[in-house]
C-alpha positions as a printed NumPy array, in Angstrom:
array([[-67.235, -16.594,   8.998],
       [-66.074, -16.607,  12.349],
       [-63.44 , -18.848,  13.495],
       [-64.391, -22.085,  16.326],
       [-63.538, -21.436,  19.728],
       [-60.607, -22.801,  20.876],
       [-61.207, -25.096,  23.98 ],
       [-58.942, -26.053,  26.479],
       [-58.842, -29.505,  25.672],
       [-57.272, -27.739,  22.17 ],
       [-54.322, -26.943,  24.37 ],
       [-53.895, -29.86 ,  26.313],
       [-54.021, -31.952,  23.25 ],
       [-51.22 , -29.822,  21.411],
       [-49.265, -30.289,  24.931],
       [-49.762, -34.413,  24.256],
       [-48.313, -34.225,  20.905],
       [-45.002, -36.595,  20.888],
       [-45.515, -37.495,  24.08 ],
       [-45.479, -41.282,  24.987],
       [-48.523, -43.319,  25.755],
       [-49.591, -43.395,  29.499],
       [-51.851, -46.19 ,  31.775],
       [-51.632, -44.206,  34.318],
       [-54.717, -44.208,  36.938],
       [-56.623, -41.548,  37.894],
       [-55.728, -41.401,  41.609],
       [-52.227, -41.687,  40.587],
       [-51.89 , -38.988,  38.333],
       [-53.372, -36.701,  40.516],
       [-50.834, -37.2  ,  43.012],
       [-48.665, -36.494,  40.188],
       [-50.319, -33.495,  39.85 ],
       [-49.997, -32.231,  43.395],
       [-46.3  , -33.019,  43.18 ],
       [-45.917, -31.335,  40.042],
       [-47.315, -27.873,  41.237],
       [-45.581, -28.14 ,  44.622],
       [-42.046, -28.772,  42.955],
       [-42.862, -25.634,  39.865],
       [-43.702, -23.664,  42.372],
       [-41.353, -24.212,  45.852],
       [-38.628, -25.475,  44.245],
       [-38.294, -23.805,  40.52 ],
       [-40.092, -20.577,  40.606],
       [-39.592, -19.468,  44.262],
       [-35.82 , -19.568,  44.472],
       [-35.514, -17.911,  41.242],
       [-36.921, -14.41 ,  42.393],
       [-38.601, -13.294,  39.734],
       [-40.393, -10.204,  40.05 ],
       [-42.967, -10.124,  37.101],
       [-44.634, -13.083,  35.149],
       [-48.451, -14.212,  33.555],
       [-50.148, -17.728,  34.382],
       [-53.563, -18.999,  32.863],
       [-54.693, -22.098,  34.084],
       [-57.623, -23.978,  34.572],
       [-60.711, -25.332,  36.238],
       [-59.525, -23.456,  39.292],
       [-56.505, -21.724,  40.242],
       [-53.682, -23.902,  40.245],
       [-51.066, -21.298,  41.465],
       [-51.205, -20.857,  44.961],
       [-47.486, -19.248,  46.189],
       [-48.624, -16.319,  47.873],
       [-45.119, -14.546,  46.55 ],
       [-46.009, -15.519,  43.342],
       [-49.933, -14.323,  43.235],
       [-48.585, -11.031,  44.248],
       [-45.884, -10.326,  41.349],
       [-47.645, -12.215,  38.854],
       [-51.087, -11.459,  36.24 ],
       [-53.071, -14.061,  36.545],
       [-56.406, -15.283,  34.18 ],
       [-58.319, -18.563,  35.614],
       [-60.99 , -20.373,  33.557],
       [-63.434, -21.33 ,  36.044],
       [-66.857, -22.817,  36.204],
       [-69.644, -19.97 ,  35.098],
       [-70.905, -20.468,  38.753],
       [-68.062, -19.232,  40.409],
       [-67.922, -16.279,  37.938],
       [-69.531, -12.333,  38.518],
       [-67.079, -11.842,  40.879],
       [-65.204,  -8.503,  40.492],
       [-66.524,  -7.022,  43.138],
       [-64.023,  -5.29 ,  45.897],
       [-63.361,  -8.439,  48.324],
       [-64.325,  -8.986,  51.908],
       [-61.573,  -8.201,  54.618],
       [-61.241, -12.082,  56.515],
       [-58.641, -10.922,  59.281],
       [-57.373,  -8.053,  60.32 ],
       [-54.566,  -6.232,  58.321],
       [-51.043,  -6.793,  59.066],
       [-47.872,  -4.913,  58.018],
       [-45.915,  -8.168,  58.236],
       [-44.077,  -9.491,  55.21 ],
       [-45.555, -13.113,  55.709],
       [-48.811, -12.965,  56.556],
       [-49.417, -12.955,  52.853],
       [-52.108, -16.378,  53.745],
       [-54.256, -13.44 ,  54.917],
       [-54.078, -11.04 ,  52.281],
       [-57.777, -11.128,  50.276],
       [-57.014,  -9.749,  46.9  ],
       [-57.349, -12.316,  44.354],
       [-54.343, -11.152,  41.433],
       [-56.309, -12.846,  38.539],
       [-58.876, -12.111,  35.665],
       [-62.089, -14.781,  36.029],
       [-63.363, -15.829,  32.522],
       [-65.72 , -18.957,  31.814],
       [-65.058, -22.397,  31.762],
       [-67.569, -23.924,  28.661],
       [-68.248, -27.214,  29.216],
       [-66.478, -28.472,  26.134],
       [-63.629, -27.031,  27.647],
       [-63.727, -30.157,  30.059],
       [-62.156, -30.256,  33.776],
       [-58.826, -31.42 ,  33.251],
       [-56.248, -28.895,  35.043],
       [-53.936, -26.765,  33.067],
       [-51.326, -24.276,  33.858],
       [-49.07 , -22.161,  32.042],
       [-46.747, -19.764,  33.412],
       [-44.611, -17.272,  31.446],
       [-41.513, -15.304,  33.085],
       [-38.622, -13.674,  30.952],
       [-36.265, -16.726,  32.683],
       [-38.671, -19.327,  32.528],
       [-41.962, -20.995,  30.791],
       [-43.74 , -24.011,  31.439],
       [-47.026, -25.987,  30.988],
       [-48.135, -28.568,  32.675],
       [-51.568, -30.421,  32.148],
       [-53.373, -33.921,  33.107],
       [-54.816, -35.301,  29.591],
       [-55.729, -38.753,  28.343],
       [-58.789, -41.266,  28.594],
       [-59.805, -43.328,  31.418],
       [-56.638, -45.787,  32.552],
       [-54.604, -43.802,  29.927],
       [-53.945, -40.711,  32.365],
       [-50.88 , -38.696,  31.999],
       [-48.71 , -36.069,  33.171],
       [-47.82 , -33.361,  30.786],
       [-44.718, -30.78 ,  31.055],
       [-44.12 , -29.277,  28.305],
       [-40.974, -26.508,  28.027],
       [-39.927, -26.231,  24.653],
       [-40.204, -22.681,  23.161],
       [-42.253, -24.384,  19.833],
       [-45.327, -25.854,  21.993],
       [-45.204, -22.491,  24.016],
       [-45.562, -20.388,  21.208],
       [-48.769, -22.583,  19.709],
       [-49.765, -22.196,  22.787],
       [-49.879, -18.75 ,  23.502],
       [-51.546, -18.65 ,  19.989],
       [-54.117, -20.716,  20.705],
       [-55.027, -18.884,  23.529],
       [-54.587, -15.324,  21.768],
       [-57.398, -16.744,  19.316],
       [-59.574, -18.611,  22.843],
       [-59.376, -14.236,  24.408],
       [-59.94 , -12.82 ,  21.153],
       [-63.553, -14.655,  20.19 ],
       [-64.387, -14.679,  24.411],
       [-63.085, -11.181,  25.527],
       [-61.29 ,  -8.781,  23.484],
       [-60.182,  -7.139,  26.245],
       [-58.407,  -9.497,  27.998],
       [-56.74 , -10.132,  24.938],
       [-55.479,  -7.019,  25.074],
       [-54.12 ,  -7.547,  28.276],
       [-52.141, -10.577,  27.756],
       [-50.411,  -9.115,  24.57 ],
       [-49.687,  -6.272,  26.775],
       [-48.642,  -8.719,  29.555],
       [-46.2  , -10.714,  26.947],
       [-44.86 ,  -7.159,  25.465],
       [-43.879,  -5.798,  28.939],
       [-41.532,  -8.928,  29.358],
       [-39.073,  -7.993,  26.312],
       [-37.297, -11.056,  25.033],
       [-37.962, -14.563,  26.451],
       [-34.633, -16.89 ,  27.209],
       [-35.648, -20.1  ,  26.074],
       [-35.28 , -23.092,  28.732],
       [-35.268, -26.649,  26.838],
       [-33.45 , -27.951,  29.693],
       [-36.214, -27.273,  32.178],
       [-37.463, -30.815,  31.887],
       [-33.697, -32.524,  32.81 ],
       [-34.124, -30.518,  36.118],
       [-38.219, -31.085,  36.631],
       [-38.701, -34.923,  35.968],
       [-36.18 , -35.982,  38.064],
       [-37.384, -34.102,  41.277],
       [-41.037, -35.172,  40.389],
       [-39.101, -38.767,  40.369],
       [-37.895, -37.872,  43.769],
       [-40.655, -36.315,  45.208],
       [-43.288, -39.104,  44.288],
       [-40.898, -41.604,  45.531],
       [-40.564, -40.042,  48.891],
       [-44.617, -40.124,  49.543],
       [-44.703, -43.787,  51.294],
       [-42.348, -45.844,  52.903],
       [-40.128, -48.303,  50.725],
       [-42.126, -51.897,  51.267],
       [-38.945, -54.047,  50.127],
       [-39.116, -56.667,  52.596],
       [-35.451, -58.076,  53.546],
       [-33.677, -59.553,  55.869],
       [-30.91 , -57.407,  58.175],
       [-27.856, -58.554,  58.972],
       [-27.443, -57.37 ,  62.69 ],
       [-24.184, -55.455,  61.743],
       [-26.808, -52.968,  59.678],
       [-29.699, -52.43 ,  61.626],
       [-29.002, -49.34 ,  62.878],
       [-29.296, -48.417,  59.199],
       [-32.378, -50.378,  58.949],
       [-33.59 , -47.869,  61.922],
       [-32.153, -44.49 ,  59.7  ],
       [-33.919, -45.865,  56.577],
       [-37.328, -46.339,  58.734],
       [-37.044, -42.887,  60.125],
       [-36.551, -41.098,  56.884],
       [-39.62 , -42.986,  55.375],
       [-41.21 , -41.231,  58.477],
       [-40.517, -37.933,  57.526],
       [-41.025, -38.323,  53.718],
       [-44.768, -39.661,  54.41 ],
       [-45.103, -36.701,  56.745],
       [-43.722, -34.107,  54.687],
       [-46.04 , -35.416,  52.003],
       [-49.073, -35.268,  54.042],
       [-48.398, -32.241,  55.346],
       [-48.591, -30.772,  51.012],
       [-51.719, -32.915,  50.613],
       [-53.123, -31.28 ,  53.29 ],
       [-52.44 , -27.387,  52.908],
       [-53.254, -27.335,  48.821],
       [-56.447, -28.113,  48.983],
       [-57.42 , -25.932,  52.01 ],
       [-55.15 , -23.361,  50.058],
       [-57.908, -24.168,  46.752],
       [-60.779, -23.937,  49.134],
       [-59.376, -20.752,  50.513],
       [-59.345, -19.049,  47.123],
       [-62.948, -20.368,  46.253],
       [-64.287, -19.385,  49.554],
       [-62.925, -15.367,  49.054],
       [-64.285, -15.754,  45.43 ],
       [-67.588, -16.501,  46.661],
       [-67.554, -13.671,  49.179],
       [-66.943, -11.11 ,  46.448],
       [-70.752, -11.914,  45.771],
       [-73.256,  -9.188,  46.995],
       [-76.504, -10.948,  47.24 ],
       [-74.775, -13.833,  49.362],
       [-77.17 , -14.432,  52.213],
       [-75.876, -13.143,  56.061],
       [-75.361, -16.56 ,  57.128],
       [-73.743, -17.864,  53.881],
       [-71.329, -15.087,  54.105],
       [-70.634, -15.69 ,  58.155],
       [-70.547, -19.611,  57.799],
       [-67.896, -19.008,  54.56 ],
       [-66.122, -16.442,  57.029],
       [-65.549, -19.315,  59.634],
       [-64.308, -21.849,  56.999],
       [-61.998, -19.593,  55.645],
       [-60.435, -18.811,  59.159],
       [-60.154, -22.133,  59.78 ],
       [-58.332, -23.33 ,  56.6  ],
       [-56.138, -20.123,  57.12 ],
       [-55.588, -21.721,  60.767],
       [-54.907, -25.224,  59.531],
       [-52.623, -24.064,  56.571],
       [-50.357, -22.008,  59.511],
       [-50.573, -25.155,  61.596],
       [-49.682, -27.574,  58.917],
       [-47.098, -25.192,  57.402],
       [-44.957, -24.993,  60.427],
       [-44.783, -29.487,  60.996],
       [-43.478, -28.805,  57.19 ],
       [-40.741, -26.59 ,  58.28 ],
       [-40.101, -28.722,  60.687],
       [-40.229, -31.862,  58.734],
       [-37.87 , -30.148,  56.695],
       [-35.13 , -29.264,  59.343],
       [-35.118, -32.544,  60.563],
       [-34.805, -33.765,  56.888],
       [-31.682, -31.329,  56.039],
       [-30.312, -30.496,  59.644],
       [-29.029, -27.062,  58.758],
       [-26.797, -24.847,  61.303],
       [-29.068, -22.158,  60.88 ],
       [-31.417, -20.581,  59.065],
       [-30.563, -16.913,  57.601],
       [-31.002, -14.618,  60.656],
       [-31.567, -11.234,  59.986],
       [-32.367,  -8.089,  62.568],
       [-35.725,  -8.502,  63.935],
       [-37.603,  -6.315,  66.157],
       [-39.201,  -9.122,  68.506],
       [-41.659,  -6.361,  70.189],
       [-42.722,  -4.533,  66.967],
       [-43.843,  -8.25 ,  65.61 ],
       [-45.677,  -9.353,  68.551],
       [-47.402,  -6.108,  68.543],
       [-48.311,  -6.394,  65.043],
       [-49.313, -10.096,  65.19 ],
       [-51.709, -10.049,  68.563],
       [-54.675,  -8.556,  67.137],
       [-54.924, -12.15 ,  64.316],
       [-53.698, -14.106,  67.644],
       [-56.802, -11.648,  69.647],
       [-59.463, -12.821,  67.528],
       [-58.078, -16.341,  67.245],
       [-58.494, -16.874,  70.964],
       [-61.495, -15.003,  71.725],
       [-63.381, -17.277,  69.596],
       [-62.222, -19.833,  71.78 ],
       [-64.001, -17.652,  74.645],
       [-59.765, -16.978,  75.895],
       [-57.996, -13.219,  76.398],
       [-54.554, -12.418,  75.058],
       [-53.035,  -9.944,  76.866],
       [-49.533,  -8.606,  75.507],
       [-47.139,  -7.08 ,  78.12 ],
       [-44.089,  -5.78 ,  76.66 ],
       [-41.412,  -3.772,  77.868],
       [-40.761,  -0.856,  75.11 ],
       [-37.725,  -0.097,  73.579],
       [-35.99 ,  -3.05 ,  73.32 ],
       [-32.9  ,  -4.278,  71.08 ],
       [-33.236,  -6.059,  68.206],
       [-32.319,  -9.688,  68.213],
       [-31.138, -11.938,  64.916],
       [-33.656, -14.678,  63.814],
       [-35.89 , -15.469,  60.407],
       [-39.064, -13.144,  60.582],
       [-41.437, -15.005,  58.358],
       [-40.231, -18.435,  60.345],
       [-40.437, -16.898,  63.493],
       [-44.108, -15.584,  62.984],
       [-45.359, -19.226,  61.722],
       [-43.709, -20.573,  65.054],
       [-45.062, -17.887,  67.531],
       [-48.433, -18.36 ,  65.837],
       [-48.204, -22.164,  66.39 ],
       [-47.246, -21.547,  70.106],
       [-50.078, -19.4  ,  70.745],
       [-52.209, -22.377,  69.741],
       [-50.63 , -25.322,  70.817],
       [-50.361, -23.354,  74.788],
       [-54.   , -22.012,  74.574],
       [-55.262, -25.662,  73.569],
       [-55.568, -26.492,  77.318],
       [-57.141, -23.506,  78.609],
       [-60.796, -23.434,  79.619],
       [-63.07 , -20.984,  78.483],
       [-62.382, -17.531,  80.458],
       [-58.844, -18.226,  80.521],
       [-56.139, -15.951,  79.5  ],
       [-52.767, -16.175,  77.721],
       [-50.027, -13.167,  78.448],
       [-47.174, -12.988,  76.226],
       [-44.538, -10.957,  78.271],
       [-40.943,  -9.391,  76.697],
       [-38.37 ,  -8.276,  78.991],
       [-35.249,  -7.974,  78.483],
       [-32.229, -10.158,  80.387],
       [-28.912,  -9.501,  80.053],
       [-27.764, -10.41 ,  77.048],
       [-30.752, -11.679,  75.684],
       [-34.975, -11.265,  75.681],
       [-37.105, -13.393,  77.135],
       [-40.311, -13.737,  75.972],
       [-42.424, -16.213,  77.918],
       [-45.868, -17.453,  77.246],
       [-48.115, -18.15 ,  79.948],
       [-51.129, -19.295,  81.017],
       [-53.928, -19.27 ,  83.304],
       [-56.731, -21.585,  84.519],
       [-55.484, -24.555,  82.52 ],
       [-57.081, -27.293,  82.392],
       [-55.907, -29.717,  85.355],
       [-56.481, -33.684,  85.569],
       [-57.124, -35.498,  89.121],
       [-52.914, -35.66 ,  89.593],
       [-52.462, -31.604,  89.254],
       [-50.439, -31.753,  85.837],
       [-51.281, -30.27 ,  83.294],
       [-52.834, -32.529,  80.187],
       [-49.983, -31.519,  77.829],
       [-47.424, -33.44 ,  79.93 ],
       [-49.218, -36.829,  78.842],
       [-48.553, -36.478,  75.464],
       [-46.993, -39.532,  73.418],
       [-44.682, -38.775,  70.307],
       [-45.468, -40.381,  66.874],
       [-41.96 , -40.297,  65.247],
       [-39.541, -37.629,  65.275],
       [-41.302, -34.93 ,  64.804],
       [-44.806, -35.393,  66.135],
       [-46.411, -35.758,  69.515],
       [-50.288, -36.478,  70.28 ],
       [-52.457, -36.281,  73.71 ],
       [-54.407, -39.622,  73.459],
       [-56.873, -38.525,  76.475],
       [-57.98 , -35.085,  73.61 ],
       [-56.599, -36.262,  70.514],
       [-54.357, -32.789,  70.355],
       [-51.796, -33.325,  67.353],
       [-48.96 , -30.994,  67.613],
       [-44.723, -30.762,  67.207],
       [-43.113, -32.79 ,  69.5  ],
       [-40.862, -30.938,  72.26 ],
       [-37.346, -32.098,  70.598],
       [-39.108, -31.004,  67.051],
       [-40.081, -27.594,  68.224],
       [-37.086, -27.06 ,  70.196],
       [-34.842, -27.775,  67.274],
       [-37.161, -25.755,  65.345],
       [-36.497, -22.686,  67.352],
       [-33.182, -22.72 ,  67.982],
       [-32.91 , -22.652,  63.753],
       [-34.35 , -19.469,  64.14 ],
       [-32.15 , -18.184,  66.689],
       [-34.023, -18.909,  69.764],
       [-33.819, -20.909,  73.02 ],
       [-36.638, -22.843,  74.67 ],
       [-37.003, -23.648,  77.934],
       [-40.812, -25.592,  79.22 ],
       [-42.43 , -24.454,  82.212],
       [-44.667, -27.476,  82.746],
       [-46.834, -25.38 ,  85.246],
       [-47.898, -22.62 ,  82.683],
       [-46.627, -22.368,  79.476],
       [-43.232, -21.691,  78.118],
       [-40.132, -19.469,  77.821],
       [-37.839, -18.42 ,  74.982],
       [-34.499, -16.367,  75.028],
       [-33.061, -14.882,  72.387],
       [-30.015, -13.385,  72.01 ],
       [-29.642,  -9.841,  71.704],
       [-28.045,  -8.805,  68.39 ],
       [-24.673,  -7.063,  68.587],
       [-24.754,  -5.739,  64.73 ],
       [-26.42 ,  -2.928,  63.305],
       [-28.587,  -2.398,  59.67 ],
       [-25.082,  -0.972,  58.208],
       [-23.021,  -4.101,  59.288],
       [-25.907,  -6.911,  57.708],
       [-25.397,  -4.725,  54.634],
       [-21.365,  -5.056,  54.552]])
């Protein structure tokens, strides 16, 4: 007699064994979802390094760290619609040697199997390292929502056995895989502390979403604290926003390359999905860099950690993503840069999300048939690599649009006449002197940015 299929409600309900009642909403919990995979993933996994690891999860996939997709097996339980999808994916962008263009990269590190309908839509993931294993679920009735993180090596071993049992009456083979998957890792350190570290920076991320709306009265001899407090609510909303945004374009992102693994999609399915996926990609990049610098302006740090960068080599290797990106605007890039050049110190994965954002924010008032040059010379001690522009779009006065715009706070400025949202100019100037350069605005056509020229060499970083 063959055994009942485990479901994945099976899981989540072991996971909600001796945990306390909830009345949690819906809406609410799913911000606490949100948080939860944002703080796992940024601020546990990430900084840990790990270099091999499994994760299941389900309806979709809930892991979305590019580091992480690339280092870790993945199997997703996904609606059977979304499913037949092994096919060799569809290139979105053009390849890039560059360490952080890993948005872009199109191969989908996870095994699809199918999501029953008794299985239920209720997110789950579990992620298994050598250092570190965790499971986190929403479960529980209408107005009885709750958060589930569950650490403690007894629930992960039921259920890793409930899921050996799910693979073994599903697919066999994929069975197979995860033992194989769970052997390769040797012995696991147990973490029963993991939940003393987790729940209190859920605590702090949830409470940093919206503003504090104690009202009190200020004595005068504190209002300039009053102002700090105000400002700080500022940036927490916005660096909150700016995760709301980017993980579900990040979801759609994943669905969208899943779908194009499909062979009999029709030619304008597949070139609408195309421009939706270019556009998330775009919108992530854009909405990634106001994080970064939400979060300098949050932390004020000296600098970031500069390493030898070769500013020519990355330009080079960036301007054909940067080509396409304008010409569907109807705009030419054209790249003039001297060769040979010395390396200078900054943060290459920071650096390429802020040259990327330049290249937007200066072609944004350009008409079609204009052009954007990036030019690299060298000067003295330093490079200079300017970014200009031609035929710009001029008002009656003879200024260019991009000198009306307004700042929002202390990190955002907007054009009211086009509705342009972009980094204010104290936000991106701070932003790029993190990462080692100097910005200086030519409000005619575009801007410039020096960076110092590095003194050290490979062998010294390495001392």
């Amino acid at each position: 007699m063959s055994k009942p299929l485990v479901t994945i409600k099976a899981l989540q309900k072991r996971m909600a064994q001796g945990v306390p009642h909830s009345t949690c909403s819906e809406s609410a919990v799913r911000r606490m979802w949100w948080a939860a995979l944002d703080i796992l993933q940024s601020e546990i996994l990430l900084p840990m390094n790990l270099t091999q690891g499994l994760w299941l999860s389900s309806p979709l996939p809930a892991l979305y760290e590019p580091k992480l997709l690339n280092k870790f097996q993945g199997w997703v339980w996904a609606p059977k619609d979304l499913l037949n999808l092994t096919n060799p994916s569809i290139g979105m962008l053009p390849p890039s040697q560059s360490v952080s263009m890993d948005f872009h990269n199109d191969s989908l590190a996870y095994e699809r199997l199918t999501l029953l309908e008794e299985d239920g839509n209720d997110p789950l993931l579990i992620v298994i390292t050598p250092e570190i294993q965790i499971a986190l679920a929403l479960e529980g009735e209408t107005h009885e929502r709750k958060l589930l993180m569950r650490s403690d090596p007894e629930t992960l071993s039921d259920l890793l056995t409930l899921l050996d049992n799910r693979l073994n009456t599903e697919n066999v083979e994929q069975a197979n895989s995860l033992r194989h998957a769970l052997g390769k890792m040797g012995q696991l350190k147990t973490n029963d502390d993991l939940s003393k570290v987790f729940w209190p920076l859920l605590s702090q991320r949830l409470a940093d979403i919206a503003p504090s709306l104690n009202i009190q009265t200020l004595p005068d001899n504190i209002i300039n604290d009053h102002k700090s407090s105000a400002k700080n609510s500022e940036i927490s909303l916005l660096e909150a926003l700016t995760h709301e945004i980017r993980t579900p374009l990040a979801t759609i992102r994943t669905l969208i390359k899943s779908l194009l693994r499909k062979q009999d999609l029709p030619k304008v399915v597949e070139s609408r999905l195309k421009q939706i996926d270019i556009e998330c990609t775009e919108q992530i990049d854009r909405f990634g860099l106001i994080f970064n610098a939400v979060e300098l302006e949050r932390s004020k740090p000296e600098k970031t950690n500069l390493a030898l960068t070769d500013l020519g080599k990355m330009l080079t290797m960036l301007s054909p993503v940067w080509r396409n990106q304008l010409e569907r605007k109807g705009l030419k890039l054209i790249l003039d840069i001297t060769q040979d050049l010395p390396k200078v110190l900054s943060d290459s994965e920071g650096l390429e999300l802020m040259l990327t954002g330049l290249i937007d924010r200066n072609s944004r008032g350009l008409q079609t048939g204009g052009e954007l040059t990036l030019k690299l010379r060298p000067a003295g001690q330093r490079l200079k690599l300017q970014i200009l522009t031609q035929f710009s779009s001029i008002n009656n006065s003879g200024v260019s649009e991009n000198v009306s715009n307004e700042e929002i706070g202390p990190v955002l400025s907007w054009n009211p006449s086009t509705g342009n949202l972009q980094l204010s100019q104290a936000a991106t100037q701070r932003l790029l002197k993190s990462l080692g350069g100097r910005l200086t605005n030519r409000r005619d056509s575009g801007m410039t940015i020096f960076f110092p020229v590095s003194e050290l060499k490979e062998l010294d970083l390495l001392d």
